[in-house]
N, C-alpha and C positions, 0 to 999 in steps of 0.2 A: 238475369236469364241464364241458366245453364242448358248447354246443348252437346250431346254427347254420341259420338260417330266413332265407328269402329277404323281399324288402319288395317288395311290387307295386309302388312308389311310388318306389325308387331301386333302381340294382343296386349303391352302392357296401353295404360294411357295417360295425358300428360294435360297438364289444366294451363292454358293460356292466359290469364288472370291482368284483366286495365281495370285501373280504381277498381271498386269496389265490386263488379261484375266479372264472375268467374266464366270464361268459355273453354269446355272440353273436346278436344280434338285429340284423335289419334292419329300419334305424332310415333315415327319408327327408330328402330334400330335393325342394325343386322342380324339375322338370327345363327349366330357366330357356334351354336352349339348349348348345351346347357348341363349340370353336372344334380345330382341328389340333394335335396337339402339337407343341412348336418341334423342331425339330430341332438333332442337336447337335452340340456346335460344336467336338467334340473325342475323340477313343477316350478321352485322358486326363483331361479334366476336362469329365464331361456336366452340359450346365444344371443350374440348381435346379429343384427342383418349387416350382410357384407354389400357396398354398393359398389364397384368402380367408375369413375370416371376418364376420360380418354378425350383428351381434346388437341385440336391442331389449331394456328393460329397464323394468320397472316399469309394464306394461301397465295394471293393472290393470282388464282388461275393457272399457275405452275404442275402442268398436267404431263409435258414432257420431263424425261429425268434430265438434266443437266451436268452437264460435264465442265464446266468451268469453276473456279477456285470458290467465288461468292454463290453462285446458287445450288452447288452440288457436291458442296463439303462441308463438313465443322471441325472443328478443332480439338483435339485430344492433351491431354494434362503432359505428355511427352513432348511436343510440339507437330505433333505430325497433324494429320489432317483424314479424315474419315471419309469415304465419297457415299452419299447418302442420297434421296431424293427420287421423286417420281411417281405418279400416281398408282403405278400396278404394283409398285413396294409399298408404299403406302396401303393401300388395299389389302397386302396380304399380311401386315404387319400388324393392321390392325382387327382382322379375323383371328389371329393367333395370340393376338393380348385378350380378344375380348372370351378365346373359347374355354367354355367352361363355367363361366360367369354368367349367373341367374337375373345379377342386375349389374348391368352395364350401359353405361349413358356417353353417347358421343356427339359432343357439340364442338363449337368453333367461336372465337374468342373476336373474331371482325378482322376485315381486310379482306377476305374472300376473294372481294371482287375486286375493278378497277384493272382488272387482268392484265399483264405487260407482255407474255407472249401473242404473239401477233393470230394466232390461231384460235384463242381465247377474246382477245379484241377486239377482233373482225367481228365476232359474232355475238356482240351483246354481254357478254361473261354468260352467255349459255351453257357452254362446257364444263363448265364451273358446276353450277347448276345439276346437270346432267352427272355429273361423277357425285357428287355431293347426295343426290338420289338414291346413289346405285350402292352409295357405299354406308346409308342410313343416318347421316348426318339428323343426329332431333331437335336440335334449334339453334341459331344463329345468332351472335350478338353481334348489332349494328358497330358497326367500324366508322370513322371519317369516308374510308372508300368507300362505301357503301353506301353513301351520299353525292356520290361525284356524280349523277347525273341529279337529279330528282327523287325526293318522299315518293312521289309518284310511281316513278321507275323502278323502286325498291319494291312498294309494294303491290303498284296494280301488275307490273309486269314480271319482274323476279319473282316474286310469291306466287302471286295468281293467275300470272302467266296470260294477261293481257297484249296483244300484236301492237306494235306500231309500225306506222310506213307501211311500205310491203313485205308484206309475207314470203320467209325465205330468201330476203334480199337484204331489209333493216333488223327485221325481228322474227321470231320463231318461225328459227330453222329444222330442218330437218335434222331429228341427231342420230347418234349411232345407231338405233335399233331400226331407224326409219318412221318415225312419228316424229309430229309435231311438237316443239318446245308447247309444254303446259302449266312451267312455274314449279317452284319447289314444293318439295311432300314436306316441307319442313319449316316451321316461323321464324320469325325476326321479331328481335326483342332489344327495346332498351328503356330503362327508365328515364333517365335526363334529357333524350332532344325531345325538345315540345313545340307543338306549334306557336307560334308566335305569339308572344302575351298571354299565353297561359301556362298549366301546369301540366295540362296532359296531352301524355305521350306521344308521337306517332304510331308506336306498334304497343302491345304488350310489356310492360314495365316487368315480368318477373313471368317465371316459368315452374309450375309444381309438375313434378314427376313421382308418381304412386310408384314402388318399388315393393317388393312383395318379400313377408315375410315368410319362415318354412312351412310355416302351415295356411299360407295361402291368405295371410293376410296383407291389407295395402301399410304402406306408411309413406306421409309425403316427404320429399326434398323439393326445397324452395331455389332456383337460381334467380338471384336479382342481376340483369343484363345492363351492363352503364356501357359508355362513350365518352374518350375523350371530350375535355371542354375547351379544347381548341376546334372542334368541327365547323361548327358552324360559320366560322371566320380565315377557317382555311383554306391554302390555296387552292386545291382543288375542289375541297367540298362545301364552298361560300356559299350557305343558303341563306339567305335575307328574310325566308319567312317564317323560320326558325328559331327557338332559343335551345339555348344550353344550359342546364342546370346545375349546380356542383354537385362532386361527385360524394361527397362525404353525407352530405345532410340527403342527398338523396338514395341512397344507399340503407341509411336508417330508418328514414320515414317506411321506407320499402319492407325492410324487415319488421320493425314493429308490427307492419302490415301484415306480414307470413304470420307473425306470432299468434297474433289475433284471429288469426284462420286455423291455426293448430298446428303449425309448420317451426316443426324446433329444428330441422337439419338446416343450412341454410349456407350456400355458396353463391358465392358472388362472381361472374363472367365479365371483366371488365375489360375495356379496352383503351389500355392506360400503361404509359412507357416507366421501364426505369434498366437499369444496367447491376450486374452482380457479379464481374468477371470475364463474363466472356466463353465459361464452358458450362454445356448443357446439362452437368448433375455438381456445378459448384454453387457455391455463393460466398463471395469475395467483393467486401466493402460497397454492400447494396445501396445504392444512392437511386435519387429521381423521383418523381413523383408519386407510384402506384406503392414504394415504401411509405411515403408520408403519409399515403391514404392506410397502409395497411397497420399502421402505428395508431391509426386515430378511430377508424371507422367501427361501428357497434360491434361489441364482442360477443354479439350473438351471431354472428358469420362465422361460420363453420371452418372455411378455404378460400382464399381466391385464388382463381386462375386469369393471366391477362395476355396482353398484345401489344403492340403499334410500335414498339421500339425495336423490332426487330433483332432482341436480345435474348439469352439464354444463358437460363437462372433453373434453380430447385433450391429456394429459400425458407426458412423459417421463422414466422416474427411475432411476439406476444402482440394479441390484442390491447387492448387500454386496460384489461383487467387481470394482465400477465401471464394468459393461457394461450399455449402457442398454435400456430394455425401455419400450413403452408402455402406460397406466393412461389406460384411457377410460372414459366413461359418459357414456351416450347418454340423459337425462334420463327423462322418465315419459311413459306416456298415449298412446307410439306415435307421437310427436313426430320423433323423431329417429333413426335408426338407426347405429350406430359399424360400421366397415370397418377391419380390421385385416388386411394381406398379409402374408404371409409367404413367404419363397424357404426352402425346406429342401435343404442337402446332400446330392446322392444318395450320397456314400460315408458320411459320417458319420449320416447321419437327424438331423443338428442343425438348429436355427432358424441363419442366417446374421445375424445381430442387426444389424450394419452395414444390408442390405438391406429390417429392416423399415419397413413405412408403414403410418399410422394417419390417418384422416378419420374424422370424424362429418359426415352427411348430414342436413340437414334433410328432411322427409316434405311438401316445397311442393303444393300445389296446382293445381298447375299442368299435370299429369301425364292423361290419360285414367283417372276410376278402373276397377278392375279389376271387371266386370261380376257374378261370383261375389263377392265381398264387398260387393259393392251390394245383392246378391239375400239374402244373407245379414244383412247390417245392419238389411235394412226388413223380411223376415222376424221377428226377433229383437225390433224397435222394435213390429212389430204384435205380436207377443204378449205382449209386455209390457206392453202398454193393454189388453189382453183378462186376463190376472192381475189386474195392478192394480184391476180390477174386479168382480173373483170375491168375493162376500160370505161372509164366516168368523164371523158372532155377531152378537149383536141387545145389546143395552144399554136399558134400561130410564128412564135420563135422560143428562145432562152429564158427560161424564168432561174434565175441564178442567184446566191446571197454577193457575189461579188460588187464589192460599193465602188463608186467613183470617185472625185476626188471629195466631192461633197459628202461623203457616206453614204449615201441614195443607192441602193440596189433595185432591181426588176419583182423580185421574189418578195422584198420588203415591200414594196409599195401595192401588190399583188396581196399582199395577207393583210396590211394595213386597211386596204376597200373593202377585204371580206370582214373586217370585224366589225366599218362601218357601216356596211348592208346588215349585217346581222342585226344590230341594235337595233335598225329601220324595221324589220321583219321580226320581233321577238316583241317588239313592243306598240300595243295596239293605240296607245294614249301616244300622240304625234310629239306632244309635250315631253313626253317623257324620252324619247330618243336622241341619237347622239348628234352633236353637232360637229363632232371629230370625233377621230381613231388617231391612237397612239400605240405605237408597237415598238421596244425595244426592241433592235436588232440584234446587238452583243452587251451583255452588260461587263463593267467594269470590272467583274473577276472573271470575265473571258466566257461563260454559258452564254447557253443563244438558241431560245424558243426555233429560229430558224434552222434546220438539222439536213436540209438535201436538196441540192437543185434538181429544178423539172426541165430535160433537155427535151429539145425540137428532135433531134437525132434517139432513135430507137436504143434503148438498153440491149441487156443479158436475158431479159423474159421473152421466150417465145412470142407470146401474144400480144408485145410490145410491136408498133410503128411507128414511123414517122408523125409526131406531132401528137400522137396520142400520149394520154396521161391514162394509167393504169390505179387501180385502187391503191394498189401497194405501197406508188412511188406519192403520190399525192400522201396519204399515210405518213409515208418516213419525212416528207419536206416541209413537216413543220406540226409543233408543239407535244405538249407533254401532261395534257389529259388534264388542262386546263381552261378553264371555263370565263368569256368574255361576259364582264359587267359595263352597263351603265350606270356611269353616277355624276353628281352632283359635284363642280370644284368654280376654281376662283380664276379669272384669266391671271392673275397674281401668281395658281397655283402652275398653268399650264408655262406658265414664262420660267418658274422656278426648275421645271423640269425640262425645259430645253436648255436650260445654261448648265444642268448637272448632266450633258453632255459629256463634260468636262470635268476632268480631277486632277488636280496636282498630285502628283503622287509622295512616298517618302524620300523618293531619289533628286526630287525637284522637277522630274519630267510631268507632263502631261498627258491622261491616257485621255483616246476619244472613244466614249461608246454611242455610239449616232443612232437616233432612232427615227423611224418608218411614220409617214403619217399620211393619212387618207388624199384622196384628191382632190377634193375639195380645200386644203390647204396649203400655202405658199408660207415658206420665210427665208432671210438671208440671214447668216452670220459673218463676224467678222472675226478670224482666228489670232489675229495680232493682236485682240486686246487682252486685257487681264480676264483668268478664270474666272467666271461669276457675270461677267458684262460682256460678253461677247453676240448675245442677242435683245436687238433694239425691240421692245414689244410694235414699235408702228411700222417694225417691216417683218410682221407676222397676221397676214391676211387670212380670216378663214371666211368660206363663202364669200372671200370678196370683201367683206371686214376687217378692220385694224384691231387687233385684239385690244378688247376692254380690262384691264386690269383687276377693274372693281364690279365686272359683270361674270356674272355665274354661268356657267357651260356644261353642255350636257356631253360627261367624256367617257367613248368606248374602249378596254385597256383589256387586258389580262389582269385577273386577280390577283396571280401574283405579282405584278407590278404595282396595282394598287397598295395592298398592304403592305409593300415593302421590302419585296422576296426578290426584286430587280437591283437592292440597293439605293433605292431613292426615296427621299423622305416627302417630297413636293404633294402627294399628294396626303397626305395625312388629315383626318379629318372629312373625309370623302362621306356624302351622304345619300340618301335615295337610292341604295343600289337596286339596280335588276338586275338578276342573272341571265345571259344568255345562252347561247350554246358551246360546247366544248372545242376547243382549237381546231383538233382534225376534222371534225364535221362543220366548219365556219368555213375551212380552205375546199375540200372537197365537196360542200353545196355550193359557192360560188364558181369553182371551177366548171360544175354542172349546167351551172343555169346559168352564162355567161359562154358557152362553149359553141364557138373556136373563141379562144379570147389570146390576144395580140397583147406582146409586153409592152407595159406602159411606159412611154417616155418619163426619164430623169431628168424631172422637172419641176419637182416641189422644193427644194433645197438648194439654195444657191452660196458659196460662201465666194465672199467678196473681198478678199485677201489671202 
């Protein structure tokens, strides 16, 4: 079924294409200006069509400019440092590359979202959203972030701009014009994450864009959209109901696919790390993964451009058939922008490879910013000091990380309850809920999901009192946009990871990293005995039970402590997971719905020497 809808915002259009049904949506760009078509230079051999591309990568919501070393500089071949960054330089940065240019395509490589400034955070990665709009973004390649809530959340609500919660409170809020969040004018694409046990896709495996030539003819470019094949297993973006596909074979299958449609130009959007230096128009001893793809994958891809390492490259590397093609990535944070031109044959609709050129732009300062992104940025900045200040729960004393002699803090045993209320409420099958919480407090290289205590006594925020908790502070007092799973382990595995409490270190000392467990559970240790036996399993009671060794338990944890990102190997082999909800919304709905809530006595952990 083809269906075919005009774009207020561009008149070119752009074919959204899963398996074997093509859907046509007008999909935009900015209209940056436009110049004469050349004229040509011959009945028998007419110019190329010029396409540029313009892509940014690894946004991550970074909508203010930044003035610190890592988000608001790069690094120059002299040793100095450039100060770059900002969404109304970025906007005007990218009007002035694109003007002139009849066909110009501006996309984004993934990570968008997952937003880390708090103004972008607070409000769903909306802003994001919103600038990405404004500034013609025409399609999106799924990132890992981009998964860190939900398929769902990607697409009924990012896309399509479906509400959750309340309106203006969880989801579509008001943005800078004064409307309603209504989802992006613009798709998400990838070929490889699929739903579980099959082959297809979640969004659109590939993107055709008609590009016109001087005489007002179409010709397509094909972009095949991949994703890391670490997603689905990773820390934040752990979906269980998911696969991932590899990137190479799926990659080919896809272009064969364009071929067979009549699509000879063909760039690949992928979102896949590797390193080449370190400066944004070098490339110096390219290593990692998205080289060994780019060494291998069909030489019928024209270009790739990528992401997720947060690196900055302008590479070149033969196909498998020894025809070079360039591998760029234009760093994070809206730093940088990569420019790849292409001439396409009007007889063949092929990339002219000879002909390509590839720049990365820095985003200087130096620029007029773009007035609409200014108006937008301080928009977004003011509401996010107006959230930040919205009170969600009252608290009765100290909720603090400070541990006892036992390691038992207030605040740890407080996030511990919320992650096993969460599994109770995330999962409808009673079966399938947690029989414990487990929360690393500090792990053994000294990180700690735990990031701020919540005082009885009134802060620095105006709209702060006594005993109140404000969005902000609840916010900062714990995690890092990570996601609690229940799963499947061995009382064997829960015993294994109470003694990796404990590590001898190389000096011969002993570090402790003591962790958090719900209230429903009791144990003693003994610190005088050897590392590794310092916890008896039959004085570790949960509901009142002597832990069973060889009985399986349903345990709620952080992802990344599951797979391994804590430094513990205990639970390895973990199965049945459910995903829950994400750190800060497990402490701040409990807080909610629990409020006035009183610190809990340190009481679950006793050690006995």
């Amino acid at each position: 079924m083809n269906l075919v809808t005009s774009s207020p915002r561009r008149g070119a259009r752009i074919a959204v294409a899963l398996g074997a049904a093509a859907l046509l949506v007008g999909v935009s760009a900015p209209a940056f200006g436009a110049q004469a078509p050349p004229a040509a230079t011959g009945a028998q051999t007419p110019p190329p069509v010029d396409v540029q591309l313009l892509n940014i990568t690894d946004f991550h919501g970074y909508l203010r400019p930044h003035n610190d070393v890592s988000n608001g500089t790069v690094p120059l071949p002299d040793g100095s440092r450039l100060v770059v960054g900002g969404a109304p330089y970025l906007a005007t940065h990218l009007k002035q590359l694109a003007a002139g240019q009849s066909n110009s395509i501006l996309f984004t490589s993934g990570d968008s979202f997952s937003g880390w400034p708090t103004e972008v955070a607070y409000h769903a990665d909306e802003p994001t959203v919103e600038f990405f709009n404004q500034i013609g973004v025409e399609f999106n390649t799924v990132g890992n972030h981009e998964l860190d809530i939900s398929p769902s959340f990607l697409i009924d609500h990012m896309w399509r701009g479906k509400c959750f919660g309340t309106v203006n409170v969880d989801s579509c809020f008001t943005d800078s014009n004064g409307k309603r969040f209504k989802g992006s004018t613009f798709p998400y694409s990838t070929a490889n994450i699929t739903t579980k046990g099959t082959t297809t896709p979640i969004v659109p495996p590939y993107i055709i864009k008609q590009v016109k030539t001087s005489d007002g003819d179409d010709l397509p470019v094909g972009f095949i959209n991949l994703t890391t094949d670490t997603t689905v297993a990773g820390s934040t973006s752990y979906q269980p109901g998911l696969d991932n596909l590899p990137l190479i074979e799926t990659a080919n299958r896809y272009a064969a696919e364009l071929k067979r449609k009549g699509v000879r130009a063909i760039v690949v959007s992928v979102h896949e790390g590797g390193s080449a230096g370190g400066q944004f128009n070098g490339c110096a001893n390219p290593s990692g993964p998205i080289f060994d793809f780019a060494r291998q994958v069909s030489p019928d891809i024209d270009a790739i451009v990528t992401g997720h390492w947060h690196a900055l490259f302008n590479c070149t590397v033969n196909d498998p058939a020894g025809n070079p093609r360039p591998v760029v990535e234009a760093g994070y944070h809206g730093k940088l922008i990569s420019e790849i031109n292409l001439k396409i044959d009007r007889r063949t609709k092929d990339v002219l490879r000879d002909q390509t050129r590839s720049v990365v732009h820095p985003v200087t300062r130096d620029v007029k910013p773009d007035q609409k992104a200014s108006d937008l940025v301080d928009y977004w900045v003011d509401r996010g000091a107006k959230t930040e200040a919205r009170p969600v729960a009252e608290i009765t004393g100290d909720l603090t990380r400070t541990a006892n002699a036992a390691g038992e803090s207030t605040l740890g045993d407080v996030v511990a309850d919320a992650m096993y209320e969460d599994s109770q409420r995330v999962n409808a099958d009673k079966a399938a809920r947690a029989d414990l919480a487990l929360l690393v407090n500090r792990t053994h290289s000294g990180s700690n999901s735990l990031r701020g205590d919540l005082l009885h006594a009134p802060g620095s925020n105006a709209a702060d009192a006594p005993g109140r908790v404000l969005f902000g502070e609840a916010w900062a007092a714990y995690g890092y946009a990570n996601p609690v799973l229940t799963v499947t382990v061995t009382g064997a595995q829960i015993h294994k990871a109470l003694e990796d409490q404990w590590r001898t270190q190389a000096d011969g000392s002993v570090r402790f990293a003591p962790y958090a467990v719900s209230a429903n559970v009791r144990y003693s240790y003994d610190a005088s005995r050897s590392v590794g036996d310092r916890v008896d399993p039959a004085d570790v009671q949960i509901s009142g039970q002597p832990l069973d060794l060889d009985r399986k338990y349903r345990l709620a944890a952080l992802a990344y402590t599951l797979i391994g990102g804590d430094g513990t190997t205990a639970f390895a082999g973990f199965t049945d997971a459910v995903r829950g909800t994400r750190d800060y919304e497990v402490l701040r709905g409990y807080l909610t719905r629990n409020s006035p809530l009183a610190p809990p006595a340190l009481d679950r952990v006793r050690a006995t020497s």
